[in-house]
PyMOL Python script that loads the backbone (N, CA, C, O; Angstrom):
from pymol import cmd

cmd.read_pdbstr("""\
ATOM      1  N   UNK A   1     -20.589  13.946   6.373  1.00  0.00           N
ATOM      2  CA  UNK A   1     -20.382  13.502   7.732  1.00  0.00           C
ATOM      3  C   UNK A   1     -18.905  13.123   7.922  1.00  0.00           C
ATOM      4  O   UNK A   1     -18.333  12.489   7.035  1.00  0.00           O
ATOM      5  N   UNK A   2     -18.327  13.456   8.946  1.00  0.00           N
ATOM      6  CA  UNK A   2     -17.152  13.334   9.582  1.00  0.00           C
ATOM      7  C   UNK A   2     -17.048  12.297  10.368  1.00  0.00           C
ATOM      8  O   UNK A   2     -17.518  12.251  11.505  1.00  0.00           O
ATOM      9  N   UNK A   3     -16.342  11.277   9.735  1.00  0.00           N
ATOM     10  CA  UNK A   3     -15.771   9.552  10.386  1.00  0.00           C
ATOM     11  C   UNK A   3     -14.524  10.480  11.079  1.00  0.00           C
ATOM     12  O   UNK A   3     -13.955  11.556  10.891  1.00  0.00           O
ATOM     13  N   UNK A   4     -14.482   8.959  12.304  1.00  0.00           N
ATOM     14  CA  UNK A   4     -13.643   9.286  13.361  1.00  0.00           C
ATOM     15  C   UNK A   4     -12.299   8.441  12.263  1.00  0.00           C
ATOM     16  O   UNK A   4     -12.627   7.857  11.230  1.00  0.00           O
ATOM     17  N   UNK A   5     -10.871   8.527  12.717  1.00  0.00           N
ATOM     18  CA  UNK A   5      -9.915   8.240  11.940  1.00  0.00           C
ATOM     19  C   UNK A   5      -9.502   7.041  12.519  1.00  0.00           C
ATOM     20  O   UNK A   5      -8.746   6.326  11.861  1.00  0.00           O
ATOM     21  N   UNK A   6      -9.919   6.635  13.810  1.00  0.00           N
ATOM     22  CA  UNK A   6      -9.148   5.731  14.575  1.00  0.00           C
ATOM     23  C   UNK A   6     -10.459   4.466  14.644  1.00  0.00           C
ATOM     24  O   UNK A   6     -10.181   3.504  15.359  1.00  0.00           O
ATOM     25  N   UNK A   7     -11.668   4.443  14.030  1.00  0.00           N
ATOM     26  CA  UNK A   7     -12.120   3.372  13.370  1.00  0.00           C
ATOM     27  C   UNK A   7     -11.653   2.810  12.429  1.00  0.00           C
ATOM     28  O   UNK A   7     -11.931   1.611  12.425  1.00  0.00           O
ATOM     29  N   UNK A   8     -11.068   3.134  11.630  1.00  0.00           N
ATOM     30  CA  UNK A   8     -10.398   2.249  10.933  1.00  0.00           C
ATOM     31  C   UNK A   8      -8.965   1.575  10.837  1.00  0.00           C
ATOM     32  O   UNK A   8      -8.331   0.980   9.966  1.00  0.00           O
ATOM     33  N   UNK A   9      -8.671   2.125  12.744  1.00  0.00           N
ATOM     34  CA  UNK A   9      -6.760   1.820  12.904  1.00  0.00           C
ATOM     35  C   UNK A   9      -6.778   0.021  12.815  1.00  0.00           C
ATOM     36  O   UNK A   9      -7.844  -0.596  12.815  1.00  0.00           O
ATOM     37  N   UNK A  10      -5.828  -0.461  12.764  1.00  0.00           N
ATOM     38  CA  UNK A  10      -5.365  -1.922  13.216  1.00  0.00           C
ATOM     39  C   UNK A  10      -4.275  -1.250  13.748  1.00  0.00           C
ATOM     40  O   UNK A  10      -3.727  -0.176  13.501  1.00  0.00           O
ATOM     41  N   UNK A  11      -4.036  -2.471  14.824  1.00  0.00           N
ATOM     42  CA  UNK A  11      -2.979  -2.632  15.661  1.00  0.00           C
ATOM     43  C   UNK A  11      -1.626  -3.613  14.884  1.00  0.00           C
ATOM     44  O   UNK A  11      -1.334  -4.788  15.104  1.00  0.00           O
ATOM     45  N   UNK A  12      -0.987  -2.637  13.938  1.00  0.00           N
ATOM     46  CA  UNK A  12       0.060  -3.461  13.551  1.00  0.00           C
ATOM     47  C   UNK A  12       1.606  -2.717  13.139  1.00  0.00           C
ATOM     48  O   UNK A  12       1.674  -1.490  13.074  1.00  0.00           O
ATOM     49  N   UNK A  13       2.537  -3.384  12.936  1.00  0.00           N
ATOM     50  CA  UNK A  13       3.442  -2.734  12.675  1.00  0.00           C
ATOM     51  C   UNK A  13       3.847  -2.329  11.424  1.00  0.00           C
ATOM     52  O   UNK A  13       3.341  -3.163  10.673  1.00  0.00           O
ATOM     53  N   UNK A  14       4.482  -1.513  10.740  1.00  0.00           N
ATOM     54  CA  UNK A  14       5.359  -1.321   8.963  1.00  0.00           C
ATOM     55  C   UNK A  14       5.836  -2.446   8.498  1.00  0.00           C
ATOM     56  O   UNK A  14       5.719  -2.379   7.275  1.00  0.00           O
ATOM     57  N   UNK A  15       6.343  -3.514   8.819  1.00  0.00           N
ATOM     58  CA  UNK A  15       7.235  -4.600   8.696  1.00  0.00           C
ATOM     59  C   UNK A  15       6.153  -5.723   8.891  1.00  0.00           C
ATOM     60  O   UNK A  15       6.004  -6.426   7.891  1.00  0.00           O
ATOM     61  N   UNK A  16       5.730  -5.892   9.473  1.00  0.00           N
ATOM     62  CA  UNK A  16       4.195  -6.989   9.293  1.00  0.00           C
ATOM     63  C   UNK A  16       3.074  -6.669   8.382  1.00  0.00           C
ATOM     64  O   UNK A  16       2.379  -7.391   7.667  1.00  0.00           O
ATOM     65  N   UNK A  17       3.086  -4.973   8.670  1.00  0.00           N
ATOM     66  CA  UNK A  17       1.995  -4.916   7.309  1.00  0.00           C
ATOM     67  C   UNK A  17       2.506  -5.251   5.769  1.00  0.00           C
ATOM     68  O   UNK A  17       1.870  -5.894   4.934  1.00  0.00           O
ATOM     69  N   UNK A  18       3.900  -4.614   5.591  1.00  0.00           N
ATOM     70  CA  UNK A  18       5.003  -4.974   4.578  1.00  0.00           C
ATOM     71  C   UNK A  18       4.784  -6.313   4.117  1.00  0.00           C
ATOM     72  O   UNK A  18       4.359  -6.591   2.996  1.00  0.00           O
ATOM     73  N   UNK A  19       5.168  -7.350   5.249  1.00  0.00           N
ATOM     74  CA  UNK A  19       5.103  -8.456   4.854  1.00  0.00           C
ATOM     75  C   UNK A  19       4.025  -8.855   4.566  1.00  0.00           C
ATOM     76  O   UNK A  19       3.863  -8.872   3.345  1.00  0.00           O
ATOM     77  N   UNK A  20       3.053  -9.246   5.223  1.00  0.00           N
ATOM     78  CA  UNK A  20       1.765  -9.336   4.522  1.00  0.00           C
ATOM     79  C   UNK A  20       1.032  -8.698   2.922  1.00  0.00           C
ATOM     80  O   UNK A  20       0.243  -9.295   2.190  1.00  0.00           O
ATOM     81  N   UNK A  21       1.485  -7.626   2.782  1.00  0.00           N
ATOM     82  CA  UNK A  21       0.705  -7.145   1.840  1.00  0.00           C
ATOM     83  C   UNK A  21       1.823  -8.026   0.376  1.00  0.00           C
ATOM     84  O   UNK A  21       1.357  -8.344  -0.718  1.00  0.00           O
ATOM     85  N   UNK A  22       3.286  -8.238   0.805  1.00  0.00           N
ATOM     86  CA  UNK A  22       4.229  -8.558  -0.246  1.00  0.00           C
ATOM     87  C   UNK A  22       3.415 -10.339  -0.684  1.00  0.00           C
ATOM     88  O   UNK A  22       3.020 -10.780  -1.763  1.00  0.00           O
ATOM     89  N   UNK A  23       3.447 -11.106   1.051  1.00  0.00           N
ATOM     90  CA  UNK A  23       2.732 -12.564   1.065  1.00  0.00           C
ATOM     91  C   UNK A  23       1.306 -12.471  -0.572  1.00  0.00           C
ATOM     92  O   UNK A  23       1.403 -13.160  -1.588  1.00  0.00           O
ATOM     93  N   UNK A  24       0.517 -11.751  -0.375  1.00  0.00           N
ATOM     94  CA  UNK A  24      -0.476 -11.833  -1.109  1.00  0.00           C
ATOM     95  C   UNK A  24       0.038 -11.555  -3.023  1.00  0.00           C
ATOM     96  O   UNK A  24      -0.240 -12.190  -4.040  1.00  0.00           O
ATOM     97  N   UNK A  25       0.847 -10.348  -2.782  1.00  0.00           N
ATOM     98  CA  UNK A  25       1.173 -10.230  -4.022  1.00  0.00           C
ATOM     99  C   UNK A  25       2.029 -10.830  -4.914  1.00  0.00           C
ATOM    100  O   UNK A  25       2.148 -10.619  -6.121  1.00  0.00           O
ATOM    101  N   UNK A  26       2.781 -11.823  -3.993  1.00  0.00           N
ATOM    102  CA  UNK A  26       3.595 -12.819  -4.888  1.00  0.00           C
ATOM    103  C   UNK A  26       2.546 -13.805  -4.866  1.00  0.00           C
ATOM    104  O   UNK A  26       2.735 -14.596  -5.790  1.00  0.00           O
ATOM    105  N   UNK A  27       1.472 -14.100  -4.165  1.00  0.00           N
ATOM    106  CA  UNK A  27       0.520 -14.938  -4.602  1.00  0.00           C
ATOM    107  C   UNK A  27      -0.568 -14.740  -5.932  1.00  0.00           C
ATOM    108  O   UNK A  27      -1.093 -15.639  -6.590  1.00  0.00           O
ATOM    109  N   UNK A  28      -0.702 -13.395  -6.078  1.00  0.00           N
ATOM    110  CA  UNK A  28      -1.277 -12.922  -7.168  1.00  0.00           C
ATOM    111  C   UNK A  28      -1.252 -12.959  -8.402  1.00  0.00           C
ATOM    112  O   UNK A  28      -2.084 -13.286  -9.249  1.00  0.00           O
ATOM    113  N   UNK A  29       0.541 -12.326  -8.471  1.00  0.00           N
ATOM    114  CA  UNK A  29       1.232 -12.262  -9.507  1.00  0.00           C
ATOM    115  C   UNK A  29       1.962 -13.622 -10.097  1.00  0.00           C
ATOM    116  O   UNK A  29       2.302 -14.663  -9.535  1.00  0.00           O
ATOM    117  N   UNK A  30       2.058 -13.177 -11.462  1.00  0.00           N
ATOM    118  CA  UNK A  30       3.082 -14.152 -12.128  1.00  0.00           C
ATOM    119  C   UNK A  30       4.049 -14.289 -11.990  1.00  0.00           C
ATOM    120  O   UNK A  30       4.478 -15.442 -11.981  1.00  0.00           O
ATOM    121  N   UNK A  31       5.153 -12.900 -11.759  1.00  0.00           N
ATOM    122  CA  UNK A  31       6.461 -13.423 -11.735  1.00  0.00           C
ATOM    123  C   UNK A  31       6.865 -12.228 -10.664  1.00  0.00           C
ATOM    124  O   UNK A  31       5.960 -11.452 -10.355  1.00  0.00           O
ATOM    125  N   UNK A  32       7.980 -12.067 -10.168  1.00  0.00           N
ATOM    126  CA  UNK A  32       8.749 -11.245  -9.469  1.00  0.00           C
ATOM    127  C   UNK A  32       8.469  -9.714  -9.734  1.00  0.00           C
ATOM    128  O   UNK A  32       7.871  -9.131  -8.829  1.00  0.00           O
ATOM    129  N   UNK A  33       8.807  -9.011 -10.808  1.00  0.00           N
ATOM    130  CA  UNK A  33       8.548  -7.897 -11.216  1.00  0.00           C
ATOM    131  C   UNK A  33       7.197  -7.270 -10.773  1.00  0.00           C
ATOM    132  O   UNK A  33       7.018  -6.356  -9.969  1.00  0.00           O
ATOM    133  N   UNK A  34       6.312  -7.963 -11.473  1.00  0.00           N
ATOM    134  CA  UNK A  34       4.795  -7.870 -10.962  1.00  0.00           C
ATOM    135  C   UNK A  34       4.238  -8.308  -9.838  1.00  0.00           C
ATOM    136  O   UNK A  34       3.011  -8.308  -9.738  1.00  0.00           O
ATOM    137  N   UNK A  35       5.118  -8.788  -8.722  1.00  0.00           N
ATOM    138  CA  UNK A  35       4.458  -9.247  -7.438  1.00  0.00           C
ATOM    139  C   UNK A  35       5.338  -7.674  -6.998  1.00  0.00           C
ATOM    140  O   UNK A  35       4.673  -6.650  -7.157  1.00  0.00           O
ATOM    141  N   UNK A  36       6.267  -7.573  -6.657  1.00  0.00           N
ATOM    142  CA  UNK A  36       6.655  -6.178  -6.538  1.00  0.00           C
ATOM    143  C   UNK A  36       6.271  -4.496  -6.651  1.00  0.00           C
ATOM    144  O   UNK A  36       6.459  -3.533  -5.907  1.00  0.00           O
ATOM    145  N   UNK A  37       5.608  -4.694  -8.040  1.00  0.00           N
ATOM    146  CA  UNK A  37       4.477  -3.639  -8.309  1.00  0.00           C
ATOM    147  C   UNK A  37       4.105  -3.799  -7.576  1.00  0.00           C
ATOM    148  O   UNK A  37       4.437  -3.360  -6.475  1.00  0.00           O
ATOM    149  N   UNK A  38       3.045  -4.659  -7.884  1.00  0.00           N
ATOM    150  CA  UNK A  38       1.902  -4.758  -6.731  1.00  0.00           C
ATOM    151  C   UNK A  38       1.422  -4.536  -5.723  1.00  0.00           C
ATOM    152  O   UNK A  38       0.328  -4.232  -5.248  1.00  0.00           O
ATOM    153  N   UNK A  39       2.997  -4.846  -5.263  1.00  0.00           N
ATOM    154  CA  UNK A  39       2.900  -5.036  -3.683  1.00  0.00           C
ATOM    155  C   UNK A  39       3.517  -3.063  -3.413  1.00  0.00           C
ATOM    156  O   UNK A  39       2.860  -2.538  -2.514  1.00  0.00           O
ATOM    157  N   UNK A  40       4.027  -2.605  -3.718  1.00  0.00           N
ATOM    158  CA  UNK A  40       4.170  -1.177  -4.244  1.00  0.00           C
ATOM    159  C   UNK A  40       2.976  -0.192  -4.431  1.00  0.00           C
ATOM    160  O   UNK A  40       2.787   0.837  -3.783  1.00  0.00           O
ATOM    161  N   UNK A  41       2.379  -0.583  -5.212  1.00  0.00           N
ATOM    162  CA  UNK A  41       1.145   0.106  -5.193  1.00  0.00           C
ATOM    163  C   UNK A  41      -0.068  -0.151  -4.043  1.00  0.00           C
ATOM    164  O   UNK A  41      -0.903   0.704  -3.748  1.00  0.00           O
ATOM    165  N   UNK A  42      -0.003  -1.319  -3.535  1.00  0.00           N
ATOM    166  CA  UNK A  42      -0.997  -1.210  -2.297  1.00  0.00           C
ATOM    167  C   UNK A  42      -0.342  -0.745  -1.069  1.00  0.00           C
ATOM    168  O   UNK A  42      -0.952  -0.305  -0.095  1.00  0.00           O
ATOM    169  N   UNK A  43       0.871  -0.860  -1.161  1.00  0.00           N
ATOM    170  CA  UNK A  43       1.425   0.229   0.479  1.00  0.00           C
ATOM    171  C   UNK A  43       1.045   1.604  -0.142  1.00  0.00           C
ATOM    172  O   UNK A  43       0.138   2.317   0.288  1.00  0.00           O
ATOM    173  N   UNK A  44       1.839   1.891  -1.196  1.00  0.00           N
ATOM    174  CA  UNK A  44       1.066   3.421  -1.140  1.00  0.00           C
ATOM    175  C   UNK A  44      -0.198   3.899  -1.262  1.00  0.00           C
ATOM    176  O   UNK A  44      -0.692   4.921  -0.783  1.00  0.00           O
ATOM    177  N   UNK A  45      -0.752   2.911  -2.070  1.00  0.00           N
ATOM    178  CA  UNK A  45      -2.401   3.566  -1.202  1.00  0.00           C
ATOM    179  C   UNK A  45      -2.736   2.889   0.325  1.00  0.00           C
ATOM    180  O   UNK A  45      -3.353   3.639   1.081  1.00  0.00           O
ATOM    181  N   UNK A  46      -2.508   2.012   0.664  1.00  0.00           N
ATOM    182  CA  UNK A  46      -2.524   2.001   2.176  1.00  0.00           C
ATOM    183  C   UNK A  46      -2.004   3.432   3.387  1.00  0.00           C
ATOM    184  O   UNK A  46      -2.559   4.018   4.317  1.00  0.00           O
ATOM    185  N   UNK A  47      -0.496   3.517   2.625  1.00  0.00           N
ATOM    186  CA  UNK A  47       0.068   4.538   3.593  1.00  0.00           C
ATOM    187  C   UNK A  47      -0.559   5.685   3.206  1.00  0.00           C
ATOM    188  O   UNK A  47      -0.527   6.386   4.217  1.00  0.00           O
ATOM    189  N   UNK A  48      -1.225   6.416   2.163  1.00  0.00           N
ATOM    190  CA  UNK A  48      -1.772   7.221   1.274  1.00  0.00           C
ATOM    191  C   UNK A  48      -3.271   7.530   2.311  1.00  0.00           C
ATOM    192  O   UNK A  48      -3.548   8.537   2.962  1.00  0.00           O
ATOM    193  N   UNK A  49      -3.963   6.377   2.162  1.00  0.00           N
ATOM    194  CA  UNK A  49      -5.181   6.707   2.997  1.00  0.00           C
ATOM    195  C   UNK A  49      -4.953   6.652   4.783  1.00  0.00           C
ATOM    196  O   UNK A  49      -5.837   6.912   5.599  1.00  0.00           O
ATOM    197  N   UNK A  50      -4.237   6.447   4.946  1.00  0.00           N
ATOM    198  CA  UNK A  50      -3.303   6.725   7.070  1.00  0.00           C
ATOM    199  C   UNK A  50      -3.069   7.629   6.778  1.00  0.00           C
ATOM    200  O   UNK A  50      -3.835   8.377   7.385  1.00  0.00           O
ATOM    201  N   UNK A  51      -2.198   8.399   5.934  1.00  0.00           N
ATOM    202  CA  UNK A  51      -1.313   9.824   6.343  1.00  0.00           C
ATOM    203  C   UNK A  51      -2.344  10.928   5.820  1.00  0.00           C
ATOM    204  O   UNK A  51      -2.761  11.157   4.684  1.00  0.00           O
ATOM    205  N   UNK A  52      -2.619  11.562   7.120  1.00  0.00           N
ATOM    206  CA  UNK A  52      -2.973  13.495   6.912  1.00  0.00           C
ATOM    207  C   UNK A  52      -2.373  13.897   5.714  1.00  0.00           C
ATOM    208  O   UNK A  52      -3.314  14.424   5.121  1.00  0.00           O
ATOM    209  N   UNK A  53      -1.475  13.969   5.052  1.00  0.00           N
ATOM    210  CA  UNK A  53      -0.664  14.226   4.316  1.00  0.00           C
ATOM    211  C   UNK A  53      -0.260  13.867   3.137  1.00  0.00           C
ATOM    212  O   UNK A  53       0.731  14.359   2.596  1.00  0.00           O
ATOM    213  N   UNK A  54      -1.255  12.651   2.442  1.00  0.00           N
ATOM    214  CA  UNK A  54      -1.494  12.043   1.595  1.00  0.00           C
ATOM    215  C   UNK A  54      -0.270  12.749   0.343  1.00  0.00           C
ATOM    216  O   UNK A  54       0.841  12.266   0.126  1.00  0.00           O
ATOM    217  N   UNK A  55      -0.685  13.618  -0.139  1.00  0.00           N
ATOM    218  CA  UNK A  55      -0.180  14.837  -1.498  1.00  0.00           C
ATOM    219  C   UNK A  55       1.458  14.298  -0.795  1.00  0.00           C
ATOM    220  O   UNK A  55       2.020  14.033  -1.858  1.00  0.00           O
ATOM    221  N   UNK A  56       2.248  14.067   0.031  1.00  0.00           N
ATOM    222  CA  UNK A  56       3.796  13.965   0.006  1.00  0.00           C
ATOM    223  C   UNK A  56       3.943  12.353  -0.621  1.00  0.00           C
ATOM    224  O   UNK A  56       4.778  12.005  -1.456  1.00  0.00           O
ATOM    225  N   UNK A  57       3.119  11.661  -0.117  1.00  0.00           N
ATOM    226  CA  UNK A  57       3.112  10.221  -0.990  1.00  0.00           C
ATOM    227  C   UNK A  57       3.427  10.237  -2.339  1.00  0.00           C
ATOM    228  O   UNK A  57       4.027   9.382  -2.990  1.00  0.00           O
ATOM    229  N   UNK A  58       3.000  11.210  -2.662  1.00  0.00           N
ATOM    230  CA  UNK A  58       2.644  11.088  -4.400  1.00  0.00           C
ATOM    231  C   UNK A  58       3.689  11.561  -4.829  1.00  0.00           C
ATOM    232  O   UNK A  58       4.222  10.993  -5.783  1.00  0.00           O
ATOM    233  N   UNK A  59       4.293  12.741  -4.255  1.00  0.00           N
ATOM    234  CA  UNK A  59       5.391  12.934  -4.490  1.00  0.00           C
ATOM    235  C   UNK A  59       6.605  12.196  -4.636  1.00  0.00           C
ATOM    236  O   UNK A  59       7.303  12.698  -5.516  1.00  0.00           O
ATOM    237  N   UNK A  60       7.066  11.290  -4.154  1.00  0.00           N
ATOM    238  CA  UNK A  60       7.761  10.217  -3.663  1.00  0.00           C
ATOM    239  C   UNK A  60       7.490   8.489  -4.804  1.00  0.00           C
ATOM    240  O   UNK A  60       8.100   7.457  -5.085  1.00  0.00           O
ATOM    241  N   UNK A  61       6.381   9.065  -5.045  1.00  0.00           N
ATOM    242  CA  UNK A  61       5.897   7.805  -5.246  1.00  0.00           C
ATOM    243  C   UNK A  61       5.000   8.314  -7.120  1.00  0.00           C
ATOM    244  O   UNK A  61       3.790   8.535  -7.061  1.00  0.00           O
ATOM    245  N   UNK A  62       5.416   8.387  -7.971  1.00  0.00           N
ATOM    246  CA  UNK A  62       4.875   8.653  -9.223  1.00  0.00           C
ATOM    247  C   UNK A  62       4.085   7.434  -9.682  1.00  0.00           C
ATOM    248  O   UNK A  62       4.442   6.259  -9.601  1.00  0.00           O
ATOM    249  N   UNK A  63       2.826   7.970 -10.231  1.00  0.00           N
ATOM    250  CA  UNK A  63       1.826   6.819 -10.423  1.00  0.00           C
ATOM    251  C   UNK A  63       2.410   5.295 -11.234  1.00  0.00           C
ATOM    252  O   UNK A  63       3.261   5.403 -12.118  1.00  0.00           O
ATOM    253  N   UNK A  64       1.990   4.225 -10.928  1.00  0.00           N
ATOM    254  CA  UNK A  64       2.544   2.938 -11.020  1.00  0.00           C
ATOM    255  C   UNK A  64       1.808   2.592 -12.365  1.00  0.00           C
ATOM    256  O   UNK A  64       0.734   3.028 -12.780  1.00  0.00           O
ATOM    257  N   UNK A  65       2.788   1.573 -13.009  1.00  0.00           N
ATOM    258  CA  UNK A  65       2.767   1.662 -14.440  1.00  0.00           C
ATOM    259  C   UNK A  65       1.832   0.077 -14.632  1.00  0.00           C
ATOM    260  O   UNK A  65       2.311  -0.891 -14.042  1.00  0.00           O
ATOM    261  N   UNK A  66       0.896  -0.076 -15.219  1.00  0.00           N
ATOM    262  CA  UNK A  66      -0.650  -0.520 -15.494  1.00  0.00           C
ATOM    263  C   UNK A  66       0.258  -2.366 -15.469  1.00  0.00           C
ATOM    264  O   UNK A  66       1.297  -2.776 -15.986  1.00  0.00           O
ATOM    265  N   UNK A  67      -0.497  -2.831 -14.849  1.00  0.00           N
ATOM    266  CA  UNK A  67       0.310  -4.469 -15.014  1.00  0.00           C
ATOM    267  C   UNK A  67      -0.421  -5.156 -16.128  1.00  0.00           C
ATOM    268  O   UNK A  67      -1.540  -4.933 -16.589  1.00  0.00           O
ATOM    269  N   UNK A  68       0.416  -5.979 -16.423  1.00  0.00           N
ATOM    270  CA  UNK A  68      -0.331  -6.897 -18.037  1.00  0.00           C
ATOM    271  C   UNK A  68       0.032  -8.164 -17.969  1.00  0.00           C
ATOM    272  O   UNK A  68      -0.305  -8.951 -18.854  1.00  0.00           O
TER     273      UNK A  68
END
""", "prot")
cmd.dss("prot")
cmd.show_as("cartoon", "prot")
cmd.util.cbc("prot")
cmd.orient("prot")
């Protein structure tokens, strides 16, 4: 079955979602480095699952290295 794409929009901007997603991951993480990942790897799967076009993400973006 075929979901509509615009059920799952929010009304927000790059720079608020940015910030927000960074807010949580320095809350997560231990130190700088790893709030950074973090926060790295959930925009690109965020922007990853929005863009038609997913496969140029990846390109750009080489898989993120396992946090410890």
């Amino acid at each position: 079955m075929k979901t509509n794409r615009s059920d799952n929009r929010i009304n927000t901007t790059l720079g608020e979602l940015i910030a927000t997603v960074s807010e949580f991951a320095f809350e997560y993480s231990a130190d700088t480095r790893e709030a950074h990942d973090l926060a790295r790897l959930a925009l690109v799967e965020l922007l990853k699952g929005a863009s038609p076009k997913s496969i140029i993400i990846d390109q750009h973006f080489p898989r993120p290295m396992l946090l410890q």
